[in-house]
NUTITI-890002 format. One record per residue (C-alpha): x, y, z; residue in one letter. Coordinates in steps of 0.02 Angstrom, whole numbers. Example, Ala and Ser with C-alpha at 12.3 -4.5 7.8 and 13.67 -1.06 7.14 Angstrom:
# residues 2
<atom <615, -225, 390>, 'A'>
<atom <684, -53, 357>, 'S'>
//
This chain:
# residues 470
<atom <34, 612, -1513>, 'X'>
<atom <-108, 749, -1540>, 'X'>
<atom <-68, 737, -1723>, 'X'>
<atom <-70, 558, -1742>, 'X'>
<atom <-220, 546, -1659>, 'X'>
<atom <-295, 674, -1772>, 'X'>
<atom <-242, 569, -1929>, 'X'>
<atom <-308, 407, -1854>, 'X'>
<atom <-471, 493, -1779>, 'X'>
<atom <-495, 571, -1970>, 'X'>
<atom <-489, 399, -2056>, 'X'>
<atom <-606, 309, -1930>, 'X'>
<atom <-743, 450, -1973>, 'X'>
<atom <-711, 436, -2152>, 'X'>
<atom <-738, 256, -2158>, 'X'>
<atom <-884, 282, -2031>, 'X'>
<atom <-984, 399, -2171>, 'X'>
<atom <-930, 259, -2289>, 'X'>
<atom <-1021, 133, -2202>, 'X'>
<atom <-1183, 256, -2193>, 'X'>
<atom <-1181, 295, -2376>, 'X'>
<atom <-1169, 106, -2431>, 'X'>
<atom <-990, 116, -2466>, 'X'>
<atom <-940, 74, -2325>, 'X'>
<atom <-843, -85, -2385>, 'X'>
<atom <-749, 34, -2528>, 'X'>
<atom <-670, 133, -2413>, 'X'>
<atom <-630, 7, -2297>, 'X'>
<atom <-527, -79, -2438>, 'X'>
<atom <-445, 112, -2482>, 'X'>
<atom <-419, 148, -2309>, 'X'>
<atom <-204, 173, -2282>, 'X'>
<atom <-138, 222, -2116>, 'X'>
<atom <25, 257, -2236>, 'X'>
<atom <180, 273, -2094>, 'X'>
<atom <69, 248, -1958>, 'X'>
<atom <73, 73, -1985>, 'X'>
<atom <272, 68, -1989>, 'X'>
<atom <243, 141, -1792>, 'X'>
<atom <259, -2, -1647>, 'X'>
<atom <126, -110, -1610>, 'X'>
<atom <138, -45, -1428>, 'X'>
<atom <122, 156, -1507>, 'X'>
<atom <-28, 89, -1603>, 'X'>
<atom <-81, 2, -1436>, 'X'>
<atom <-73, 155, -1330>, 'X'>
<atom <-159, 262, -1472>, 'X'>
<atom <-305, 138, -1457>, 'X'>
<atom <-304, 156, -1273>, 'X'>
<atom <-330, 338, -1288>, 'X'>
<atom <-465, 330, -1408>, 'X'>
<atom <-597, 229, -1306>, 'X'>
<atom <-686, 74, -1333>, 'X'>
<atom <-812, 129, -1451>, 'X'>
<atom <-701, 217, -1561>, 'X'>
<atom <-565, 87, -1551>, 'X'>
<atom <-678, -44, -1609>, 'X'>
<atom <-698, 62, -1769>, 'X'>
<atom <-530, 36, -1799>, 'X'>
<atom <-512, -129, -1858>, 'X'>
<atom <-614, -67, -2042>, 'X'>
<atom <-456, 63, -2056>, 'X'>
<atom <-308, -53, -2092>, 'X'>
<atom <-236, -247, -2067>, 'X'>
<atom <-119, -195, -1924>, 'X'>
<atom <-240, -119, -1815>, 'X'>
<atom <-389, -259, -1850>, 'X'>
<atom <-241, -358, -1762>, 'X'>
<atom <-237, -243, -1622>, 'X'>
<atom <-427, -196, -1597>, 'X'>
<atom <-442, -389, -1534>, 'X'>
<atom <-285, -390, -1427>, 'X'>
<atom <-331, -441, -1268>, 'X'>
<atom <-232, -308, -1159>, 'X'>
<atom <-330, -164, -1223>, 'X'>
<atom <-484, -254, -1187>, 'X'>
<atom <-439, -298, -1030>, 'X'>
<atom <-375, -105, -998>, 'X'>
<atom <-543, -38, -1047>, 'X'>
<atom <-620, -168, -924>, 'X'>
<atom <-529, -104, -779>, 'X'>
<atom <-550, 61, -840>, 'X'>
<atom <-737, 76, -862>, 'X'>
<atom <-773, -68, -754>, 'X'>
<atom <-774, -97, -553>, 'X'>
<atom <-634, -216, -551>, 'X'>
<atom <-476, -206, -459>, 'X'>
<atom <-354, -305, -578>, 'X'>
<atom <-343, -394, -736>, 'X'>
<atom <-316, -584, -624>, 'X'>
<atom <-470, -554, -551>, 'X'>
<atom <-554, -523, -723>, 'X'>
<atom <-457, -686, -795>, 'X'>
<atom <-518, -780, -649>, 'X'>
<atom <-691, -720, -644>, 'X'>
<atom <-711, -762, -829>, 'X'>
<atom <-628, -927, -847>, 'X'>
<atom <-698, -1011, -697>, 'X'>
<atom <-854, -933, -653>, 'X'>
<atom <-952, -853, -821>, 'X'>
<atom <-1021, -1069, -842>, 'X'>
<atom <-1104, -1050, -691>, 'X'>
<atom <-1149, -1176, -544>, 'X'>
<atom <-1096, -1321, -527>, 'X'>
<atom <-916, -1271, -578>, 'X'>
<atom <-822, -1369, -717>, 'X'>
<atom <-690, -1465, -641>, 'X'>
<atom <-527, -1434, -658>, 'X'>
<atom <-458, -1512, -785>, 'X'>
<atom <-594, -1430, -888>, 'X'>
<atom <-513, -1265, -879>, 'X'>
<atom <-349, -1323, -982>, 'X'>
<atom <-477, -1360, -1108>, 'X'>
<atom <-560, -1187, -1088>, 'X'>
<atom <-526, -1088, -1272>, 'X'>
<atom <-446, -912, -1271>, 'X'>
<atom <-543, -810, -1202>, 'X'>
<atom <-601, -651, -1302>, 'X'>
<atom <-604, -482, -1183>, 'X'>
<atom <-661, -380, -1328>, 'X'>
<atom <-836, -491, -1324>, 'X'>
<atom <-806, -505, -1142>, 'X'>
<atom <-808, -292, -1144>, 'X'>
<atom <-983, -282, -1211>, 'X'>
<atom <-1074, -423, -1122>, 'X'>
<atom <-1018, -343, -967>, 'X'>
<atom <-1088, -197, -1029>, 'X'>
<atom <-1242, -253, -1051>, 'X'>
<atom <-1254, -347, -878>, 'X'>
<atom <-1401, -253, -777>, 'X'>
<atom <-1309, -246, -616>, 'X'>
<atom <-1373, -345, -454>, 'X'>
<atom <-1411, -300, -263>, 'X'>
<atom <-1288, -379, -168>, 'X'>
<atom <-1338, -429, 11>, 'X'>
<atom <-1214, -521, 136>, 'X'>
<atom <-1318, -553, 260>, 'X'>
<atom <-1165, -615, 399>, 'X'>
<atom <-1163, -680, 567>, 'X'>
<atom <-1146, -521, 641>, 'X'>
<atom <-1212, -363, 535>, 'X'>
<atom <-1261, -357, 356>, 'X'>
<atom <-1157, -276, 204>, 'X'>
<atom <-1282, -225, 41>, 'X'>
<atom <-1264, -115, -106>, 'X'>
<atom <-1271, -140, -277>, 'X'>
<atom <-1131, -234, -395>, 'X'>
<atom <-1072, -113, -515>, 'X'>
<atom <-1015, -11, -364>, 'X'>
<atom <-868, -20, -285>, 'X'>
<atom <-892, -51, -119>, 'X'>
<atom <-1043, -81, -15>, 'X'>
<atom <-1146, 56, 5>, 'X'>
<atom <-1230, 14, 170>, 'X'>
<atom <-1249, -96, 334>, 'X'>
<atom <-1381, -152, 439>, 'X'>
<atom <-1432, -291, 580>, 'X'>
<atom <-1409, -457, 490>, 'X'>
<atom <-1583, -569, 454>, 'X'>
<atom <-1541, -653, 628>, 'X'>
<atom <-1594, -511, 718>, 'X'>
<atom <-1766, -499, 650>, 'X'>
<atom <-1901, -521, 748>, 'X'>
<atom <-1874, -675, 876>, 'X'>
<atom <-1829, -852, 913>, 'X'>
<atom <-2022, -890, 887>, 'X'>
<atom <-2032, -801, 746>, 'X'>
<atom <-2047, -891, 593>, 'X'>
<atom <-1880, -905, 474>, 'X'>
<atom <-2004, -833, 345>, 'X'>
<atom <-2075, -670, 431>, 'X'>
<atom <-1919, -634, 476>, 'X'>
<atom <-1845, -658, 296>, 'X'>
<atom <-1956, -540, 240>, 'X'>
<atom <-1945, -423, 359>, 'X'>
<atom <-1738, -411, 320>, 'X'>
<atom <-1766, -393, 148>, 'X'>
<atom <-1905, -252, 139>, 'X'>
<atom <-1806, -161, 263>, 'X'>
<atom <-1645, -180, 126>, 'X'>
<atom <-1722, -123, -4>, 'X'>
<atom <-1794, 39, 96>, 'X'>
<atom <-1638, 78, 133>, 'X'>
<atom <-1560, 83, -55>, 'X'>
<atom <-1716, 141, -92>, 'X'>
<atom <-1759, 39, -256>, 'X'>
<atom <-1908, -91, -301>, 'X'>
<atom <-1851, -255, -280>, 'X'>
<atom <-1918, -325, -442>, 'X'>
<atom <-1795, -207, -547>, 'X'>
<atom <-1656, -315, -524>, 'X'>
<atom <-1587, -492, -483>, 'X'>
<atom <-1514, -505, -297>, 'X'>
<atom <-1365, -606, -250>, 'X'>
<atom <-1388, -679, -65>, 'X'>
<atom <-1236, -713, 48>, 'X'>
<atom <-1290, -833, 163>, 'X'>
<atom <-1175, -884, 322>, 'X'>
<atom <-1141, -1038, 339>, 'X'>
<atom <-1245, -1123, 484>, 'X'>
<atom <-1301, -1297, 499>, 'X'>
<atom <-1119, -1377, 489>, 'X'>
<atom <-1147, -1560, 512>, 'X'>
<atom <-1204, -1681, 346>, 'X'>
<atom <-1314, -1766, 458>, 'X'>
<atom <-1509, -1779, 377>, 'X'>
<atom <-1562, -1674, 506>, 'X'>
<atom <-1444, -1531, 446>, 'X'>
<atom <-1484, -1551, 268>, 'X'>
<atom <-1672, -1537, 311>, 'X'>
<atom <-1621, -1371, 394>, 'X'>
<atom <-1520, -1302, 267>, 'X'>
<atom <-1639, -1346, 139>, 'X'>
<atom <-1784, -1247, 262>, 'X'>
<atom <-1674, -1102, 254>, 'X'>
<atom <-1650, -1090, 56>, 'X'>
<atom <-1832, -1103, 24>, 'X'>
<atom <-1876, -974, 160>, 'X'>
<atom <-1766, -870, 79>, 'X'>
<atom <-1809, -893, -105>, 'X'>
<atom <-1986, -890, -53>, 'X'>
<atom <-1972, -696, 33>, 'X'>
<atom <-1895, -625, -139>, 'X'>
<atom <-1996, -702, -263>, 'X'>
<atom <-2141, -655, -139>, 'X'>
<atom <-2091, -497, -155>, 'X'>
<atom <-2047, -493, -331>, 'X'>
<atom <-1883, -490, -383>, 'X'>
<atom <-1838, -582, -527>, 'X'>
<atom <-1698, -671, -517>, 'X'>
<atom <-1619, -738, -368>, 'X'>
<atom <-1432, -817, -325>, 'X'>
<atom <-1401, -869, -171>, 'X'>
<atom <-1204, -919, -104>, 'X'>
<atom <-1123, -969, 67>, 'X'>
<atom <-1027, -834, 123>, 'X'>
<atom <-867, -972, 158>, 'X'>
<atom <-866, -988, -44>, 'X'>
<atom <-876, -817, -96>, 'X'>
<atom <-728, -769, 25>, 'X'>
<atom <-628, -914, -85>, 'X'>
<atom <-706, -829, -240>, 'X'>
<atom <-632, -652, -194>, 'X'>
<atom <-472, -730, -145>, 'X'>
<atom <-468, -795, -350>, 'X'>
<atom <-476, -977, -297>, 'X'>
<atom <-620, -1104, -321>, 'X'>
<atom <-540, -1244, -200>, 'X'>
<atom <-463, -1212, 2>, 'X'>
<atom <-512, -1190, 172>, 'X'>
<atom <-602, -1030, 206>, 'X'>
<atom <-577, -1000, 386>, 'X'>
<atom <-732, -878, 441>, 'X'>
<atom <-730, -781, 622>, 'X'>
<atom <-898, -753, 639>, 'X'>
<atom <-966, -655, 763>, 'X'>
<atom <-1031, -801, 883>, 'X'>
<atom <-900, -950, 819>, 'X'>
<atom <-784, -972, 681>, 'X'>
<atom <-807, -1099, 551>, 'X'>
<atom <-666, -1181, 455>, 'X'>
<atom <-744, -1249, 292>, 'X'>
<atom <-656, -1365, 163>, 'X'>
<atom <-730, -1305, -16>, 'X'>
<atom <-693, -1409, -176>, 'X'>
<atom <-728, -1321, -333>, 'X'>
<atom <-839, -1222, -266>, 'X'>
<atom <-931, -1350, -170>, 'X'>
<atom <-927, -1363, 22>, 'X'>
<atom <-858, -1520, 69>, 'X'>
<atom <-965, -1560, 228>, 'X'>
<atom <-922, -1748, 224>, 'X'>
<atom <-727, -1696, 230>, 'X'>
<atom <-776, -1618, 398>, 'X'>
<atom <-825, -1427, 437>, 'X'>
<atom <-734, -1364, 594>, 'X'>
<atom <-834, -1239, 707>, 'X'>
<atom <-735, -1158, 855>, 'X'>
<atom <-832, -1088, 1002>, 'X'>
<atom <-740, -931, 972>, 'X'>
<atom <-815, -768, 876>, 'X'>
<atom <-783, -575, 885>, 'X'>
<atom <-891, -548, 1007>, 'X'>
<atom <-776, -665, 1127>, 'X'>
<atom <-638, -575, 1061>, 'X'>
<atom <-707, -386, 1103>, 'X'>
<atom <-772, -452, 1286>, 'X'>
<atom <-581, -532, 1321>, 'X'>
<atom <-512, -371, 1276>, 'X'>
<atom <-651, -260, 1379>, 'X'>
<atom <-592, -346, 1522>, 'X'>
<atom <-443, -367, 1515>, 'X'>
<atom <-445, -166, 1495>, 'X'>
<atom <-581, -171, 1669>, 'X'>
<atom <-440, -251, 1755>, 'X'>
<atom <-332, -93, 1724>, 'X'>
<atom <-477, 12, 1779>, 'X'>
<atom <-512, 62, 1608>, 'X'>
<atom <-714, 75, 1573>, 'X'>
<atom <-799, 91, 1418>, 'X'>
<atom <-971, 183, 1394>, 'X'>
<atom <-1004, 60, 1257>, 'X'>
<atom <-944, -95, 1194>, 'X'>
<atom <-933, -4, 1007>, 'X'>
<atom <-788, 71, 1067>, 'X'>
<atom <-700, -92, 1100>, 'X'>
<atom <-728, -147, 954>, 'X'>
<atom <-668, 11, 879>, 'X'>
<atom <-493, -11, 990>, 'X'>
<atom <-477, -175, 943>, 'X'>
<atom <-477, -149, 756>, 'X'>
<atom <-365, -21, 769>, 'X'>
<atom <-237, -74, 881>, 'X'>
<atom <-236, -255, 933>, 'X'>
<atom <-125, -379, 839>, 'X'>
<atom <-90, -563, 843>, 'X'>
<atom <88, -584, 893>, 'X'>
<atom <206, -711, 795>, 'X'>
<atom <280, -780, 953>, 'X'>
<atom <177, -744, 1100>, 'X'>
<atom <314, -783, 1256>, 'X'>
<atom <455, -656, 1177>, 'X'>
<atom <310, -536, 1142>, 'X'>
<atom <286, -515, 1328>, 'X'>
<atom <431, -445, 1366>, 'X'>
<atom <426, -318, 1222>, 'X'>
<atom <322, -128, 1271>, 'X'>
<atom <191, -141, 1160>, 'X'>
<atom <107, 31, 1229>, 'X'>
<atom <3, 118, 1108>, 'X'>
<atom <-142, 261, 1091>, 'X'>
<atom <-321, 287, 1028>, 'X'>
<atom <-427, 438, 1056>, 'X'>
<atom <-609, 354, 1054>, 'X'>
<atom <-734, 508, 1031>, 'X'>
<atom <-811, 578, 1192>, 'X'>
<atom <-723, 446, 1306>, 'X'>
<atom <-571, 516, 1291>, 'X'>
<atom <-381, 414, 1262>, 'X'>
<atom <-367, 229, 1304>, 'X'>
<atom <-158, 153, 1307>, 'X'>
<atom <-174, -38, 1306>, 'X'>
<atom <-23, -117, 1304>, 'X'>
<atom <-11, -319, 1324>, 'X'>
<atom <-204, -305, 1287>, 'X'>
<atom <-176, -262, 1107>, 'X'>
<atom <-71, -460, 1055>, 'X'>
<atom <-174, -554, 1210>, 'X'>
<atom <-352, -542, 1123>, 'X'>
<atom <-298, -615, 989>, 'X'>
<atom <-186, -743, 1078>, 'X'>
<atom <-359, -822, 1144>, 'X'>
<atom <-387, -875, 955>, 'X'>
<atom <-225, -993, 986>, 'X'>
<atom <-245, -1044, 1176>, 'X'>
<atom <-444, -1017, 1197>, 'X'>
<atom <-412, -1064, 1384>, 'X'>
<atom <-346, -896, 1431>, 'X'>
<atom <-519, -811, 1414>, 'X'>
<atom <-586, -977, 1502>, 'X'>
<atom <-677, -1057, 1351>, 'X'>
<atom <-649, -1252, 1324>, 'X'>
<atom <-611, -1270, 1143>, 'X'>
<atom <-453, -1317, 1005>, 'X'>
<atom <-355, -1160, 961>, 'X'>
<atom <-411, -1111, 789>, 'X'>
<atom <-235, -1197, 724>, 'X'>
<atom <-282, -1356, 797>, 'X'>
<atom <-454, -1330, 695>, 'X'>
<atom <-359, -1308, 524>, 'X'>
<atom <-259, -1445, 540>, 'X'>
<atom <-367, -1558, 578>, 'X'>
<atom <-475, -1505, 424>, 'X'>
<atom <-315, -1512, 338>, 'X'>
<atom <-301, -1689, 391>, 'X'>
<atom <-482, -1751, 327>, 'X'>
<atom <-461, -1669, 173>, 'X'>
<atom <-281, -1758, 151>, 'X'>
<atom <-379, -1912, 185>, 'X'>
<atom <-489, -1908, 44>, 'X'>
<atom <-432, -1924, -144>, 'X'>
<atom <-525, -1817, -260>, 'X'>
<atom <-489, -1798, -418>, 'X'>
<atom <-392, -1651, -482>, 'X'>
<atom <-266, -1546, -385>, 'X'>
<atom <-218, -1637, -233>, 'X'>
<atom <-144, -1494, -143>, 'X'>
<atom <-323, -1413, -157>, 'X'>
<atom <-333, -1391, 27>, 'X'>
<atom <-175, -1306, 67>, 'X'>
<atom <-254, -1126, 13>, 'X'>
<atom <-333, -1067, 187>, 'X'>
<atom <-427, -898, 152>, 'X'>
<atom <-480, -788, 316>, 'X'>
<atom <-632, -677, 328>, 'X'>
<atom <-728, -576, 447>, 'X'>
<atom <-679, -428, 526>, 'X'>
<atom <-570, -507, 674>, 'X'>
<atom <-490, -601, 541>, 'X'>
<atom <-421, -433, 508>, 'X'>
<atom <-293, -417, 640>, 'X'>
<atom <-127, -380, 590>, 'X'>
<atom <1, -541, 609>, 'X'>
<atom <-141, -684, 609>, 'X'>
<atom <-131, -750, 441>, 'X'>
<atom <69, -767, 477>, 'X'>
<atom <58, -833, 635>, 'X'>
<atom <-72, -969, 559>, 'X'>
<atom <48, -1019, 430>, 'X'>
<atom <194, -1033, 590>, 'X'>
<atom <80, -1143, 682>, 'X'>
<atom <17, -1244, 537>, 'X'>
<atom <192, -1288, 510>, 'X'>
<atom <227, -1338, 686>, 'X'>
<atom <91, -1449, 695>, 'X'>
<atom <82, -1548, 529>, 'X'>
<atom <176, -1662, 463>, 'X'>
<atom <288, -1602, 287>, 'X'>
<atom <183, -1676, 184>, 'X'>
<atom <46, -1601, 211>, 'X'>
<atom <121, -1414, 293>, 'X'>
<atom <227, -1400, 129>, 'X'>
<atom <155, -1263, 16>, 'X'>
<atom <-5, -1217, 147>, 'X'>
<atom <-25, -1033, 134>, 'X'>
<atom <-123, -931, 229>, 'X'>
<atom <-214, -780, 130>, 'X'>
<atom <-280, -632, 257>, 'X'>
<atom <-464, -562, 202>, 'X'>
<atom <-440, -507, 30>, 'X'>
<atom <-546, -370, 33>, 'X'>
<atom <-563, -369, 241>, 'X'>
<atom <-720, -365, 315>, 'X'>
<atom <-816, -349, 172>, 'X'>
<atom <-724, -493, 80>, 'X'>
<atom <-879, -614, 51>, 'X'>
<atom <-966, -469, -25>, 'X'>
<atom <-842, -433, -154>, 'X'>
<atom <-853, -609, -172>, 'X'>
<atom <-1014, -584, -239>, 'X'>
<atom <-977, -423, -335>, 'X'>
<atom <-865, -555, -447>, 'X'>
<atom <-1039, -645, -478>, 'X'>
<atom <-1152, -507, -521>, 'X'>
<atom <-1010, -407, -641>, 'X'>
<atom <-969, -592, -744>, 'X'>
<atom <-1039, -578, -940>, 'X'>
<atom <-1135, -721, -902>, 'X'>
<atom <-1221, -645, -762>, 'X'>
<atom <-1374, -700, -720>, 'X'>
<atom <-1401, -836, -822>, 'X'>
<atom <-1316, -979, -754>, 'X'>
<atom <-1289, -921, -575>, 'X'>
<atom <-1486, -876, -552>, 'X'>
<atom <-1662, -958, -515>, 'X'>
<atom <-1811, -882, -575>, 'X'>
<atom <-1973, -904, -485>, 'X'>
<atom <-2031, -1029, -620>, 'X'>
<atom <-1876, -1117, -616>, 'X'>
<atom <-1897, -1130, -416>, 'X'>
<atom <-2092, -1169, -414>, 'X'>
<atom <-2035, -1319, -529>, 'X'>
<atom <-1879, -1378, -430>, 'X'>
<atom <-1888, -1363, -228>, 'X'>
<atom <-1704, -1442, -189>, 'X'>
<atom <-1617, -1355, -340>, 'X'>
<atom <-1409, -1396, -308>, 'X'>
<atom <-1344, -1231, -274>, 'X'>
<atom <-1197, -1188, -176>, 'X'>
<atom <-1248, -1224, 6>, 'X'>
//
């Protein structure tokens, strides 16, 4: 292989110096790979691969059979997961097919219309993308960092917890954002910021619209007060679809105060289908287990360390009656409080997101909420795929729990009628409690990016009540 290299790597540079002397055309016409080009295309392939992308791209002045090659689509798409933070080539596909055009999405039947894609061009717009900050700013504590890494690289109190009630939406804005970009320690008019908004104000009264449209400007108005310039702001419901590679579903969010189950078409949130809130959140869900560990006279110093034991070991159980009678004893050593055993504790927290009575709270179980979304959105014909709504997608960090999404898709079943239960599937957090940030990783990385997915300040100054996803 060194060899072959070696040949390959010598007629590349020969052909380069053509091309400086003026002659570059010459000895692209006298370049002969001789037997290389008897080798398999998937040889040739690999021999790319190794090379790079610059130095591949060289390669198609050198002969006929690799110009084929240099534009083949799986090396492209190998270089992009190579040199580029994203997990697989479906996500790439998905990212650049459906998103790269921007908001409002093209509807489906646009996308069997969509021409092959080229990843070689794809390669070096992506290259050129500046990177964004990324801030999901969720219910219960905020995720940040920057796009073109590959997780997040910090958290922090979400914008909620800014200031007070009295305070005004916009103080407190500003106040969340100055103390994010402190913390990654970089001037915020460097680069454009993608916003992760949760979603709040559920109903499609007037009243709601009014708010949600408060809320955008507040929070346009703190970042292009403070400089930056270019601005995208998403609900969080959509990007957890968006990291899940799906435009259309039900993203199913337990927040940390309630849980929201939103039907999104095509990217839009469909709040005249319905949006389902369930006085249940994570916060419920660590008290429940806190006392139910009390009862056992088990005390915690802090209710951190509750939450800590119930990501660790509690579980939602498939069928809750036979999983009473099973031991379901298990261990955690929390730091300087020593070893806790739960043992029914660790299926009955989550049980309360299925019979909401047993921690005394009058609501549906969150499968009663989902299929009655799933009902509305049966109810209304849109055009396009009309199984659009049988994608659910969790998120948040109690969405988490080992056994829920299965259990969802059990009780789904149960409750529905064929017609609509046939083919629902229920997708756990993608990327788990950071999945509406990755969400928004698949934004900022597109080649497009941030063209058609951002508002400039003039663009904003000139049109208040832009449509953007909210």
């Amino acid at each position: 292989m060194s060899m072959v290299l070696r040949r390959v790597w010598e007629l590349v540079s020969s052909t380069s110096r053509g091309n400086v002397d003026g002659s570059g055309a010459e000895a692209c016409s006298r370049s002969d790979l001789g037997e290389l080009e008897q080798l398999p295309g998937d040889i040739l392939l690999q021999i790319l691969r190794e090379l790079g992308p610059k130095d591949a791209a060289k390669m198609s002045c050198v002969c006929k059979a690799l110009r084929c090659l240099v534009f083949d689509n799986r090396l492209w798409v190998h270089f992009l997961q190579t040199h580029h933070p994203d997990p697989s080539s479906d996500s790439l596909f998905f990212a650049e097919a459906t998103l790269s055009y921007g908001y409002p999405l093209p509807l489906p039947p646009f996308h069997a219309r969509t021409p092959q894609l080229s990843f070689k061009h794809i390669y070096g717009q992506r290259a050129r993308v500046p990177g964004s900050v990324i801030i999901d700013g969720g219910s219960g504590y905020c995720k940040f960092g920057w796009s073109k890494y590959a997780c997040p690289s910090g958290r922090s109190a979400t914008f909620l917890e800014f200031g007070n009630i009295e305070s005004p939406m916009y103080t407190r804005l500003r106040h969340f954002f100055a103390t994010i970009y402190n913390r990654m320690q970089v001037k915020p008019n460097t680069q454009p910021v993608i916003v992760s908004v949760p979603i709040c104000h559920y109903d499609d009264t007037e009243s709601a619209k009014a708010s949600r449209r408060q809320l955008k400007e507040a929070i346009y108005s703190a970042l292009f007060d403070m400089n930056v310039p270019a601005v995208c702001a998403v609900n969080q419901a959509t990007l957890a679809l968006f990291a899940a590679k799906r435009t259309s579903g039900i993203a199913v969010n337990i927040g940390f105060q309630v849980t929201s189950v939103v039907p999104i078409f095509n990217g839009k949130v469909m709040r005249s289908v319905g949006v389902e809130v369930v006085g249940l959140g994570a916060l419920k869900l660590t008290g429940f287990l806190r006392e139910k560990m009390q009862l056992n006279n088990l005390n915690f110093q802090s209710l951190y360390t509750v939450r800590t034991l119930k990501e660790k070991l509690c579980y939602v159980a498939l069928d809750y009656e036979a999983e009473l009678s099973k031991d379901t004893q298990a261990s955690f050593e929390a730091v300087g409080e020593g070893r806790f055993t739960p043992s029914k504790e660790r299926f009955q927290t989550g049980e309360i997101l299925f019979q909401p009575h047993l921690a005394g709270v009058q609501a549906m179980g969150l499968h009663q909420a989902i299929a009655l979304c799933m009902e509305h959105c049966h109810s209304v014909e849109l055009a396009g795929d009309s199984d659009w709504y049988k994608t659910v997608v969790l998120s948040g960090g109690s969405a988490c729990l080992p056994g829920l999404a299965e259990r969802l898709e059990k009780e789904l079943k149960a409750l529905l009628p064929p017609y609509i239960s046939n083919g629902t599937r229920v997708i756990p957090p993608p990327y788990g409690a950071d999945t509406p940030w990755f969400g928004a990783k698949i934004i900022g990385n597109l080649s497009t990016f941030p063209g058609p997915w951002c508002v400039t300040k003039k663009q904003f100054r000139q049109k208040p009540r832009l449509n953007l996803i909210w």
